[in-house]
Z-matrix of the N, CA and C atoms (Angstrom, degrees):
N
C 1 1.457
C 2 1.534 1 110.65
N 3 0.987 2 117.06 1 -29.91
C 4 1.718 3 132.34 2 -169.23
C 5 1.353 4 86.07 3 -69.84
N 6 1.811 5 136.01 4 -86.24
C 7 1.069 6 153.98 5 168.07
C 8 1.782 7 99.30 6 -8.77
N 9 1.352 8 129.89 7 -67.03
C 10 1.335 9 146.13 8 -154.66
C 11 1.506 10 76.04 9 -52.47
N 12 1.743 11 112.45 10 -84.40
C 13 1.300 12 145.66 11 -159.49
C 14 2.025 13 94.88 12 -40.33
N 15 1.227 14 126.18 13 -54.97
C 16 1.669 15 113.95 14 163.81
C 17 1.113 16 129.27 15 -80.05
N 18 1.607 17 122.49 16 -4.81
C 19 1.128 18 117.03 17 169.73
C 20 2.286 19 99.57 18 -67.27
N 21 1.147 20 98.23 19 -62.05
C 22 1.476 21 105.47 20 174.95
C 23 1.376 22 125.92 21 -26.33
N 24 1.458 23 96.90 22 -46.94
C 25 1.463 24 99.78 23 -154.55
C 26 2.038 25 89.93 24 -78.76
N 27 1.499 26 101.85 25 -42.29
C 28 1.621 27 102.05 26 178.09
C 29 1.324 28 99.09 27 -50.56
N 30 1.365 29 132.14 28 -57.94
C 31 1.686 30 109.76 29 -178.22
C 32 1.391 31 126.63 30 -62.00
N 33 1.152 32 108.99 31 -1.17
C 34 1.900 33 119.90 32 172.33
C 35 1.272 34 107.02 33 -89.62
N 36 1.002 35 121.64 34 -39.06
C 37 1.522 36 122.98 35 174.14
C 38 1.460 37 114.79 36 -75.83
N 39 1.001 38 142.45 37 -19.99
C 40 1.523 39 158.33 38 -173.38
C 41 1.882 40 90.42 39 -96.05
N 42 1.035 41 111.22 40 -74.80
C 43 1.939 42 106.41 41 167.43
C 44 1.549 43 111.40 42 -29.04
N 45 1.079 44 101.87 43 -75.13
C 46 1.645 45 113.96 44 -177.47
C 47 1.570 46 96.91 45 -45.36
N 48 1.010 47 141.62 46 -78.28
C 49 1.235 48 146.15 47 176.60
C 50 1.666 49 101.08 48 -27.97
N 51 0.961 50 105.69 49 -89.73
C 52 1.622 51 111.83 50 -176.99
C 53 1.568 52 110.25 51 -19.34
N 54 1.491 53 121.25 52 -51.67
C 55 1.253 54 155.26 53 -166.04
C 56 1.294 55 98.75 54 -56.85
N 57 1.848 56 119.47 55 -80.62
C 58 0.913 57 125.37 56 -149.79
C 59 1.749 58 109.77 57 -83.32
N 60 1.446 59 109.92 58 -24.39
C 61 2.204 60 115.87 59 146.85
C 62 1.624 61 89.59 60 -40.00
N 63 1.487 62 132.43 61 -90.90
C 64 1.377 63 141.83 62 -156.98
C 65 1.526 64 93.37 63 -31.80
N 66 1.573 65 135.16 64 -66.93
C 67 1.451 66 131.21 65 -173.35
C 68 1.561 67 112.46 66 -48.93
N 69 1.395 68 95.91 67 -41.63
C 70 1.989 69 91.11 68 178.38
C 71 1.273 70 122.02 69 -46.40
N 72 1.969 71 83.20 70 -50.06
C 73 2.038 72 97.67 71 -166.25
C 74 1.428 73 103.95 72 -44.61
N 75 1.628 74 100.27 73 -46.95
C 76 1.900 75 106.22 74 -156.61
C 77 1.171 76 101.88 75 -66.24
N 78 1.542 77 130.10 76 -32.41
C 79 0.984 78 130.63 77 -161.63
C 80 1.558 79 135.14 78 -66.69
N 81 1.596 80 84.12 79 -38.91
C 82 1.410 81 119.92 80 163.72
C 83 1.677 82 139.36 81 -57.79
N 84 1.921 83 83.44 82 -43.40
C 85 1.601 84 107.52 83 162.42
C 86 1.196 85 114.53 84 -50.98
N 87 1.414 86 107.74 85 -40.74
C 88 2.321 87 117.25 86 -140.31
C 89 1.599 88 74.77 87 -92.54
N 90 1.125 89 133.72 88 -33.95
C 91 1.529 90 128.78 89 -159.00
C 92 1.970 91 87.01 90 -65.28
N 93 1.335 92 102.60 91 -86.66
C 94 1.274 93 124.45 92 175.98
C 95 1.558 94 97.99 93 -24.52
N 96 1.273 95 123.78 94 -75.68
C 97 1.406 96 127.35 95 175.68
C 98 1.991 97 114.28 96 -36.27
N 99 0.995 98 113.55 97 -29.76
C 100 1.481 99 102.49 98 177.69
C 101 1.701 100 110.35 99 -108.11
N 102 1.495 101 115.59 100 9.78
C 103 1.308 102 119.48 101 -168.56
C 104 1.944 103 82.52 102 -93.53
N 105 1.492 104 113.00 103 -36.46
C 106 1.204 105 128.49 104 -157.11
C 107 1.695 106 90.46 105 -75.18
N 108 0.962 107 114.45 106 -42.45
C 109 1.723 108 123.89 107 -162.51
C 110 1.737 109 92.27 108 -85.33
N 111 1.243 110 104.29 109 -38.31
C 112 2.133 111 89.28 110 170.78
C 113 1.580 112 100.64 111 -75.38
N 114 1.280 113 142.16 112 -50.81
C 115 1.501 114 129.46 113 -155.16
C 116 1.829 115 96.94 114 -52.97
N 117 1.587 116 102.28 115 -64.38
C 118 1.237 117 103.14 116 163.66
C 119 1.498 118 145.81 117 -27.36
N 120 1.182 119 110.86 118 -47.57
C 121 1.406 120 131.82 119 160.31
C 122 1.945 121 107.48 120 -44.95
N 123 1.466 122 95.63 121 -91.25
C 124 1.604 123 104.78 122 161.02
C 125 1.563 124 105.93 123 -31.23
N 126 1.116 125 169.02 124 -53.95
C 127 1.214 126 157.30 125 -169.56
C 128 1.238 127 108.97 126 -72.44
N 129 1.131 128 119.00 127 -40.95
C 130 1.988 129 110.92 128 -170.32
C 131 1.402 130 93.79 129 -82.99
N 132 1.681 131 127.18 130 -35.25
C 133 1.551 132 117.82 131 166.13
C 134 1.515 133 123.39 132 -42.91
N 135 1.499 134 109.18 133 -28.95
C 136 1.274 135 110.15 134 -163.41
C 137 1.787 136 96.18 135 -90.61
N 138 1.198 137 88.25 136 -58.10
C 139 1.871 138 98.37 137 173.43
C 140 2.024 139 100.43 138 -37.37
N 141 1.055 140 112.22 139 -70.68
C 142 1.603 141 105.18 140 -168.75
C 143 1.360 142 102.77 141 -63.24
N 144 1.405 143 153.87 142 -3.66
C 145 1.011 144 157.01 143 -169.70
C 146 1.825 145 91.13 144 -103.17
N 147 0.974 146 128.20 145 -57.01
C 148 1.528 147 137.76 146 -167.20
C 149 1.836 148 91.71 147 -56.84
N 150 1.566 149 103.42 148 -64.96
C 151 1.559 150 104.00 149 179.88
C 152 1.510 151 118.46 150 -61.47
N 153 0.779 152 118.28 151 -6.27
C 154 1.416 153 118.09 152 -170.25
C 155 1.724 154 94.33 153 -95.07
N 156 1.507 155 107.94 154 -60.72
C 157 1.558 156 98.00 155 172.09
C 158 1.410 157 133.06 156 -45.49
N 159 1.873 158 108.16 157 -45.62
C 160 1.509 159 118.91 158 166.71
C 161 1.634 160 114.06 159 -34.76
N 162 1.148 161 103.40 160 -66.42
C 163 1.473 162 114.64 161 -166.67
C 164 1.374 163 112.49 162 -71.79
N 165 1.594 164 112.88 163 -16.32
C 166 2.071 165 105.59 164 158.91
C 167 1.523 166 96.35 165 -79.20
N 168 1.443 167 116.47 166 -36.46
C 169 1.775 168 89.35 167 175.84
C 170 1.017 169 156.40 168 -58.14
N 171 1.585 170 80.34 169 -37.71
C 172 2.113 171 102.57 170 159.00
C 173 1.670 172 110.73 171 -62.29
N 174 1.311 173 108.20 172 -38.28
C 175 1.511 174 103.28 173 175.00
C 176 1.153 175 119.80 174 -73.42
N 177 1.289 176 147.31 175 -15.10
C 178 1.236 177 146.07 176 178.87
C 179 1.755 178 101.51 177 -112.64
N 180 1.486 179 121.16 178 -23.37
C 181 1.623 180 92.47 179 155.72
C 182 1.911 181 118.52 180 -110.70
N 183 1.006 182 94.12 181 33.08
C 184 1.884 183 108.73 182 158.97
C 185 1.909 184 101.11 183 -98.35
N 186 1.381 185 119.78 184 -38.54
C 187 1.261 186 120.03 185 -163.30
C 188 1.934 187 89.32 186 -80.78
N 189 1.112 188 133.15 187 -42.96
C 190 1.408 189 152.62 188 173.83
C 191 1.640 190 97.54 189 -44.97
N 192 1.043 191 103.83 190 -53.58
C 193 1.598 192 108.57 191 -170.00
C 194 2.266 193 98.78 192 -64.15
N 195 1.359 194 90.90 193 -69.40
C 196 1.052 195 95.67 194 -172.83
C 197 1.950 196 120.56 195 -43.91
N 198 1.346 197 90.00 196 -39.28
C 199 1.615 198 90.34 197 167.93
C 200 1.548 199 123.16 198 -54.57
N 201 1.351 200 102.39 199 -35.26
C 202 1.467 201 111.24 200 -154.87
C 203 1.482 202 98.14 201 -76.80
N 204 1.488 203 92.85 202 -41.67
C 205 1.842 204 104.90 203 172.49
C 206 1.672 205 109.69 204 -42.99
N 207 1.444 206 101.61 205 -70.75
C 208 1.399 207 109.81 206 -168.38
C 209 2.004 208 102.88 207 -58.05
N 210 0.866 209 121.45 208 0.47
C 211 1.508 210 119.05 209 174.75
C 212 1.077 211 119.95 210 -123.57
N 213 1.369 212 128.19 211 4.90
C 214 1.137 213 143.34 212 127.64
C 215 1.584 214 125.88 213 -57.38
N 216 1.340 215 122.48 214 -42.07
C 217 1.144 216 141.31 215 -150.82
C 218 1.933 217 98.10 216 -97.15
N 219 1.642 218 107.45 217 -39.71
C 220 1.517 219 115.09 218 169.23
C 221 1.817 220 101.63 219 -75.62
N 222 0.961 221 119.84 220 -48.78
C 223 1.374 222 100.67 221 169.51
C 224 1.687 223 128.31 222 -41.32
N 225 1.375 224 104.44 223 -66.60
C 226 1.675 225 109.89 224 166.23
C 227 1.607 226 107.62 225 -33.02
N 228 1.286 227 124.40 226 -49.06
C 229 1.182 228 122.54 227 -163.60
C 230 1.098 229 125.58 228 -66.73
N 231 1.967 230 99.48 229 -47.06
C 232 1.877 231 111.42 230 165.16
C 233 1.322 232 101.49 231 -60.43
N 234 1.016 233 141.19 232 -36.13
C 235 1.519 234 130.70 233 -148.14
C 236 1.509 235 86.05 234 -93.50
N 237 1.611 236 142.25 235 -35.53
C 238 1.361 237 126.30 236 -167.89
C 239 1.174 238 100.86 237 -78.18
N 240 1.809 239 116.85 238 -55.22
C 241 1.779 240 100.51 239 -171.97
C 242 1.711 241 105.96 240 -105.56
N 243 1.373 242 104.27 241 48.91
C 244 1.907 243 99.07 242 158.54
C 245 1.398 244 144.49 243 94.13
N 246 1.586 245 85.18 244 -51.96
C 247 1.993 246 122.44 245 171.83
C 248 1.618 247 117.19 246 -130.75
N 249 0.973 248 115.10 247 -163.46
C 250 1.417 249 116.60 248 -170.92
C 251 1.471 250 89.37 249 -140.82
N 252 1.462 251 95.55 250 146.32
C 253 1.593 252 109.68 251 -171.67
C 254 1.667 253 101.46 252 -130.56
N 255 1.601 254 99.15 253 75.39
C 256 1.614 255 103.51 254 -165.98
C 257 1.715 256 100.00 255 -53.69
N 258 1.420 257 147.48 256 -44.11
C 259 1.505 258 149.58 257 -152.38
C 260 1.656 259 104.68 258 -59.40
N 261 1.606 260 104.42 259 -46.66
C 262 1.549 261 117.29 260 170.01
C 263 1.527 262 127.98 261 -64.82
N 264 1.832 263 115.69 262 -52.63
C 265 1.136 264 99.66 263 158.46
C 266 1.507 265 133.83 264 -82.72
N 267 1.366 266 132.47 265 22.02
C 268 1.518 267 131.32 266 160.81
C 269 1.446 268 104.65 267 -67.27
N 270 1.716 269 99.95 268 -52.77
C 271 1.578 270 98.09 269 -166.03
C 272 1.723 271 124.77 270 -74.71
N 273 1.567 272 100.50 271 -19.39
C 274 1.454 273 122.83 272 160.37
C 275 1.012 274 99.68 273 -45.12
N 276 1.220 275 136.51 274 -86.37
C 277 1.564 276 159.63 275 -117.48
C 278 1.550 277 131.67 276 -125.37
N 279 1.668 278 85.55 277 32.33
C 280 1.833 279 105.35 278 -175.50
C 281 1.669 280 80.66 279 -58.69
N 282 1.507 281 95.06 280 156.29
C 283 1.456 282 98.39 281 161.11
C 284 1.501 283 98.00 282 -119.64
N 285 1.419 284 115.37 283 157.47
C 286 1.441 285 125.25 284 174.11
C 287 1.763 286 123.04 285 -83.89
N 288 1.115 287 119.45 286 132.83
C 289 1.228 288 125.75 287 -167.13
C 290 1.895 289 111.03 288 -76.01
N 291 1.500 290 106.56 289 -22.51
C 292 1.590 291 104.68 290 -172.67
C 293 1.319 292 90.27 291 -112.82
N 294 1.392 293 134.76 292 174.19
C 295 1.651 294 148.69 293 131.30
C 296 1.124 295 126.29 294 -144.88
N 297 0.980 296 104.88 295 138.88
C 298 1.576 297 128.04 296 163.17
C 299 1.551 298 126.63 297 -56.21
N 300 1.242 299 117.22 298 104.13
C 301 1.799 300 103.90 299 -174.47
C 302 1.596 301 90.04 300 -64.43
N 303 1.152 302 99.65 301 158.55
C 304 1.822 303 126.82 302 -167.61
C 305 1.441 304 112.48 303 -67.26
N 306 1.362 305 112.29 304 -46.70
C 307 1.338 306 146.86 305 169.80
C 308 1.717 307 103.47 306 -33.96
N 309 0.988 308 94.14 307 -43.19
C 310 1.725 309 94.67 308 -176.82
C 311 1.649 310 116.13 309 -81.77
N 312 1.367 311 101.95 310 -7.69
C 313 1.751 312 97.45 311 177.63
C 314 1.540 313 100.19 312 -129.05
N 315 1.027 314 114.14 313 5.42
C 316 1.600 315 115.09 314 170.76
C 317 1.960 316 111.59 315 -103.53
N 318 1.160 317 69.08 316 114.94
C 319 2.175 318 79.72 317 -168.43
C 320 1.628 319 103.58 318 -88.64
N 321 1.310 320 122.43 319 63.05
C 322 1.612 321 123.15 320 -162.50
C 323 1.849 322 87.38 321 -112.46
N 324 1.259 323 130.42 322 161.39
C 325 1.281 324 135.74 323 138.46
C 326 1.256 325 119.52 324 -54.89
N 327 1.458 326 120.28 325 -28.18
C 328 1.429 327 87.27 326 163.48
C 329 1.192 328 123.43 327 -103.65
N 330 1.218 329 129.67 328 70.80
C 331 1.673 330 137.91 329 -166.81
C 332 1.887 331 104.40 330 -174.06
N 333 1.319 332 116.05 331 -7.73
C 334 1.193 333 119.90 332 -174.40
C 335 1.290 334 108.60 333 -81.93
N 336 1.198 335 136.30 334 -47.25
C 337 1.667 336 132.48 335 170.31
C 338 1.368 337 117.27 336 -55.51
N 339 1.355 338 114.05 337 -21.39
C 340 1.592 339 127.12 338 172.68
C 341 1.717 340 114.48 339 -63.39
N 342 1.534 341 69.66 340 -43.87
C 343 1.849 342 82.19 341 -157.94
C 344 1.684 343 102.78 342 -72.94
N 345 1.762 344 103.97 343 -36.92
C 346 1.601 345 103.92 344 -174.48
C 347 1.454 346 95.02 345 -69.38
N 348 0.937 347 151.64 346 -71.04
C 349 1.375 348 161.27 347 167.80
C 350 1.605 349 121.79 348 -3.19
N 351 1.492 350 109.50 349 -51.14
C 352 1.357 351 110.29 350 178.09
C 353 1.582 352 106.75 351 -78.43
N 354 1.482 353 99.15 352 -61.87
C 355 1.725 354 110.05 353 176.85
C 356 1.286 355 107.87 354 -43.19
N 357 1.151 356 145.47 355 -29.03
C 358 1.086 357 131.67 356 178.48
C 359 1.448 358 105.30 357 -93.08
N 360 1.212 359 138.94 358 -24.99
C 361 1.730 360 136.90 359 178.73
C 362 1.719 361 95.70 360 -78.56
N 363 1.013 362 106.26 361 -30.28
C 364 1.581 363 102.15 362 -171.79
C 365 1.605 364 123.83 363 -108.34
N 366 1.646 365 112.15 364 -5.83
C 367 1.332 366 128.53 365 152.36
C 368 1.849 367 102.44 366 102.73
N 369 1.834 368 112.58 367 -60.16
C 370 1.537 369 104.66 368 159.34
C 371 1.367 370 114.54 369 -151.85
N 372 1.145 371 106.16 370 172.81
C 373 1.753 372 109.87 371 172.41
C 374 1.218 373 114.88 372 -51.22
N 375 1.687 374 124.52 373 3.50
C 376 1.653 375 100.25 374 173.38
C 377 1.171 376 89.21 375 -122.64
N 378 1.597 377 143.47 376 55.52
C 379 1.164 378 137.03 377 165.92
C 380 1.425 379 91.35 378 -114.39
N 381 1.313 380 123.74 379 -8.27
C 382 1.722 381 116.05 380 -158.99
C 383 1.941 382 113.32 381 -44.80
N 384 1.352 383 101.41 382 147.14
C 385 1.405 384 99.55 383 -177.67
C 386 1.746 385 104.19 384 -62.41
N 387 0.981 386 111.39 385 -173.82
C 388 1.667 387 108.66 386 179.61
C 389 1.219 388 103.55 387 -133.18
N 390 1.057 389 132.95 388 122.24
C 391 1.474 390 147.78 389 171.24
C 392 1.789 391 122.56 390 -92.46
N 393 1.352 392 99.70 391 110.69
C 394 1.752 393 91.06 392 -171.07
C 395 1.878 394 97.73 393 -142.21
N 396 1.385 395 125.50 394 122.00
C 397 1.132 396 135.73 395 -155.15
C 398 1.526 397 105.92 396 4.83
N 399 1.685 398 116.32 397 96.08
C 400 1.123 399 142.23 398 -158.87
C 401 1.382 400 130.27 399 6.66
N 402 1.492 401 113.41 400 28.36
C 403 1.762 402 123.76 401 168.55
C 404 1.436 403 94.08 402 -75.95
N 405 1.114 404 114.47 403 155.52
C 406 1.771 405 138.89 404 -170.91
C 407 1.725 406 83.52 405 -130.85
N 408 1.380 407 119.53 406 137.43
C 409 1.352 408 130.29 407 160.54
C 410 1.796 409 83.55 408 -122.27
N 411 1.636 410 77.69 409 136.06
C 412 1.763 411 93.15 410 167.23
C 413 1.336 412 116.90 411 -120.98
N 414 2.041 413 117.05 412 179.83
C 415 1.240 414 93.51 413 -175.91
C 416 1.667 415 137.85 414 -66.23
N 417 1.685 416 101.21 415 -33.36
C 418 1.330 417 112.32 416 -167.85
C 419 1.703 418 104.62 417 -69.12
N 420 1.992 419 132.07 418 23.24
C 421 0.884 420 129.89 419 154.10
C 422 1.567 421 108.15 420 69.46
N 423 1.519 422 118.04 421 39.44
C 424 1.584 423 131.03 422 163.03
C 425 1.583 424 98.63 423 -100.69
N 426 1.058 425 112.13 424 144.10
C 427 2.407 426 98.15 425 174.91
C 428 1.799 427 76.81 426 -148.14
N 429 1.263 428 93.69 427 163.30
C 430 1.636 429 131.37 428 169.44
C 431 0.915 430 135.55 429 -29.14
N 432 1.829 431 76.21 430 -62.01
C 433 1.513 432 110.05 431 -174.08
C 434 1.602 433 119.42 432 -161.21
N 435 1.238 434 155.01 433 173.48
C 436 1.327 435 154.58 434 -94.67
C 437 2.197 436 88.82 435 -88.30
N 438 1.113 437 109.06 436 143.44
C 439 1.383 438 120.02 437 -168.90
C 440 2.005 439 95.72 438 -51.97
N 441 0.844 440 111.31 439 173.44
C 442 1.929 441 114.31 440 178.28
C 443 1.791 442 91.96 441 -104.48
N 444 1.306 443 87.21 442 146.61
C 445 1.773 444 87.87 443 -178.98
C 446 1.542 445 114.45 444 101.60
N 447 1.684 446 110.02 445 -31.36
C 448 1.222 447 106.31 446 -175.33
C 449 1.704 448 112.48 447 -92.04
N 450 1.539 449 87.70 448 153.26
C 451 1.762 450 106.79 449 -172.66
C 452 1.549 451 110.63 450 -60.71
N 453 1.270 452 118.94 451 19.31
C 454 1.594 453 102.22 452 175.02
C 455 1.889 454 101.34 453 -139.34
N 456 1.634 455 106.03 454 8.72
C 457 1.510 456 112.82 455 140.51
C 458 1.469 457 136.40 456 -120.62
N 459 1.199 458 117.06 457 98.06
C 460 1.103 459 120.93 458 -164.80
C 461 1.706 460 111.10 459 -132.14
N 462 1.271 461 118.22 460 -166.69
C 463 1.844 462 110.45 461 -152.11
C 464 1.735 463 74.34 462 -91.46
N 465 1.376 464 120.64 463 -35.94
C 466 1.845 465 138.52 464 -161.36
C 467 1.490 466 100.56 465 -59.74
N 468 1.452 467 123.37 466 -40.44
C 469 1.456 468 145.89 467 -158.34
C 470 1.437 469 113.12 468 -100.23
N 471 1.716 470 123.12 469 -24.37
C 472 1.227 471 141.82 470 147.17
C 473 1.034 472 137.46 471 -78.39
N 474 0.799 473 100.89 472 8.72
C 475 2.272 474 116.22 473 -175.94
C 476 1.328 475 107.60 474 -111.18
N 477 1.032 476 110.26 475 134.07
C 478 1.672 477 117.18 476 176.19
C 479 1.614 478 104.83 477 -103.07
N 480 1.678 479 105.37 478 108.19
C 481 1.133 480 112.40 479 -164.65
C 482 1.526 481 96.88 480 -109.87
């Protein structure tokens, strides 16, 4: 019975052994396994951070374009009739305070990985960042410059009158 009773206990100790290697391995894995799940992490941060910048760039050089247009377009005009008729082009040539990168209403293949990409980092088209003479408002609600909405930015407060 003695013999029985150490034969046992030597195979409990050989288990346990076996066992407690098995806890290392896993242990080792889950370590590795969540070092793998932060690098990852940090990468799609960087990726939605990259897209998020792209798409203020397109918005601030689509808004670039459009200016250049519209000052192109007042030139032709002084130069066709002579003088400048500042009363006509103000009201022509409001500029808009929000935009839309283009990308989001243009359904082309080449704009579709863009579009799945942001909308999905940013959840929908009415989360879009807001772009207003190159301040970026982001989500966690830090901005540039004066909050949107507030009474001391306005189209009245941006105009050089």
């Amino acid at each position: 019975e003695n013999f029985d009773l150490k034969l046992e206990l030597y195979h409990r100790r050989e288990k346990q052994s076996t066992l407690e290697s098995s806890i290392e391995t896993l242990e080792k894995e889950k370590r590795q396994t969540e070092e793998m799940n932060e690098t990852l992490l940090d990468e799609l941060e960087k990726r939605d951070k990259a897209v998020e910048e792209a798409v203020a760039m397109i918005v601030m050089l689509e808004a670039k374009v459009d200016q250049l247009l519209q000052e192109r377009n007042m030139v032709l005009q002084v130069e066709q009739e002579g003088f400048f008729c500042r009363q006509d082009m103000e009201q022509k040539y409001l500029r808009a305070i929000n935009r839309v990168p283009s990308f989001l209403s243009e359904k082309s293949e080449n704009t579709e990985n863009l579009r799945n990409v942001y909308l999905g980092v940013r959840g929908s088209a009415l989360s879009l960042a807001r772009v207003t003479e190159g301040n970026i408002e982001v989500d966690n609600g830090a901005t540039n410059g004066p909050a949107p909405g507030s009474p001391t930015l306005s189209v009245l407060s941006e105009s050089s009158f």
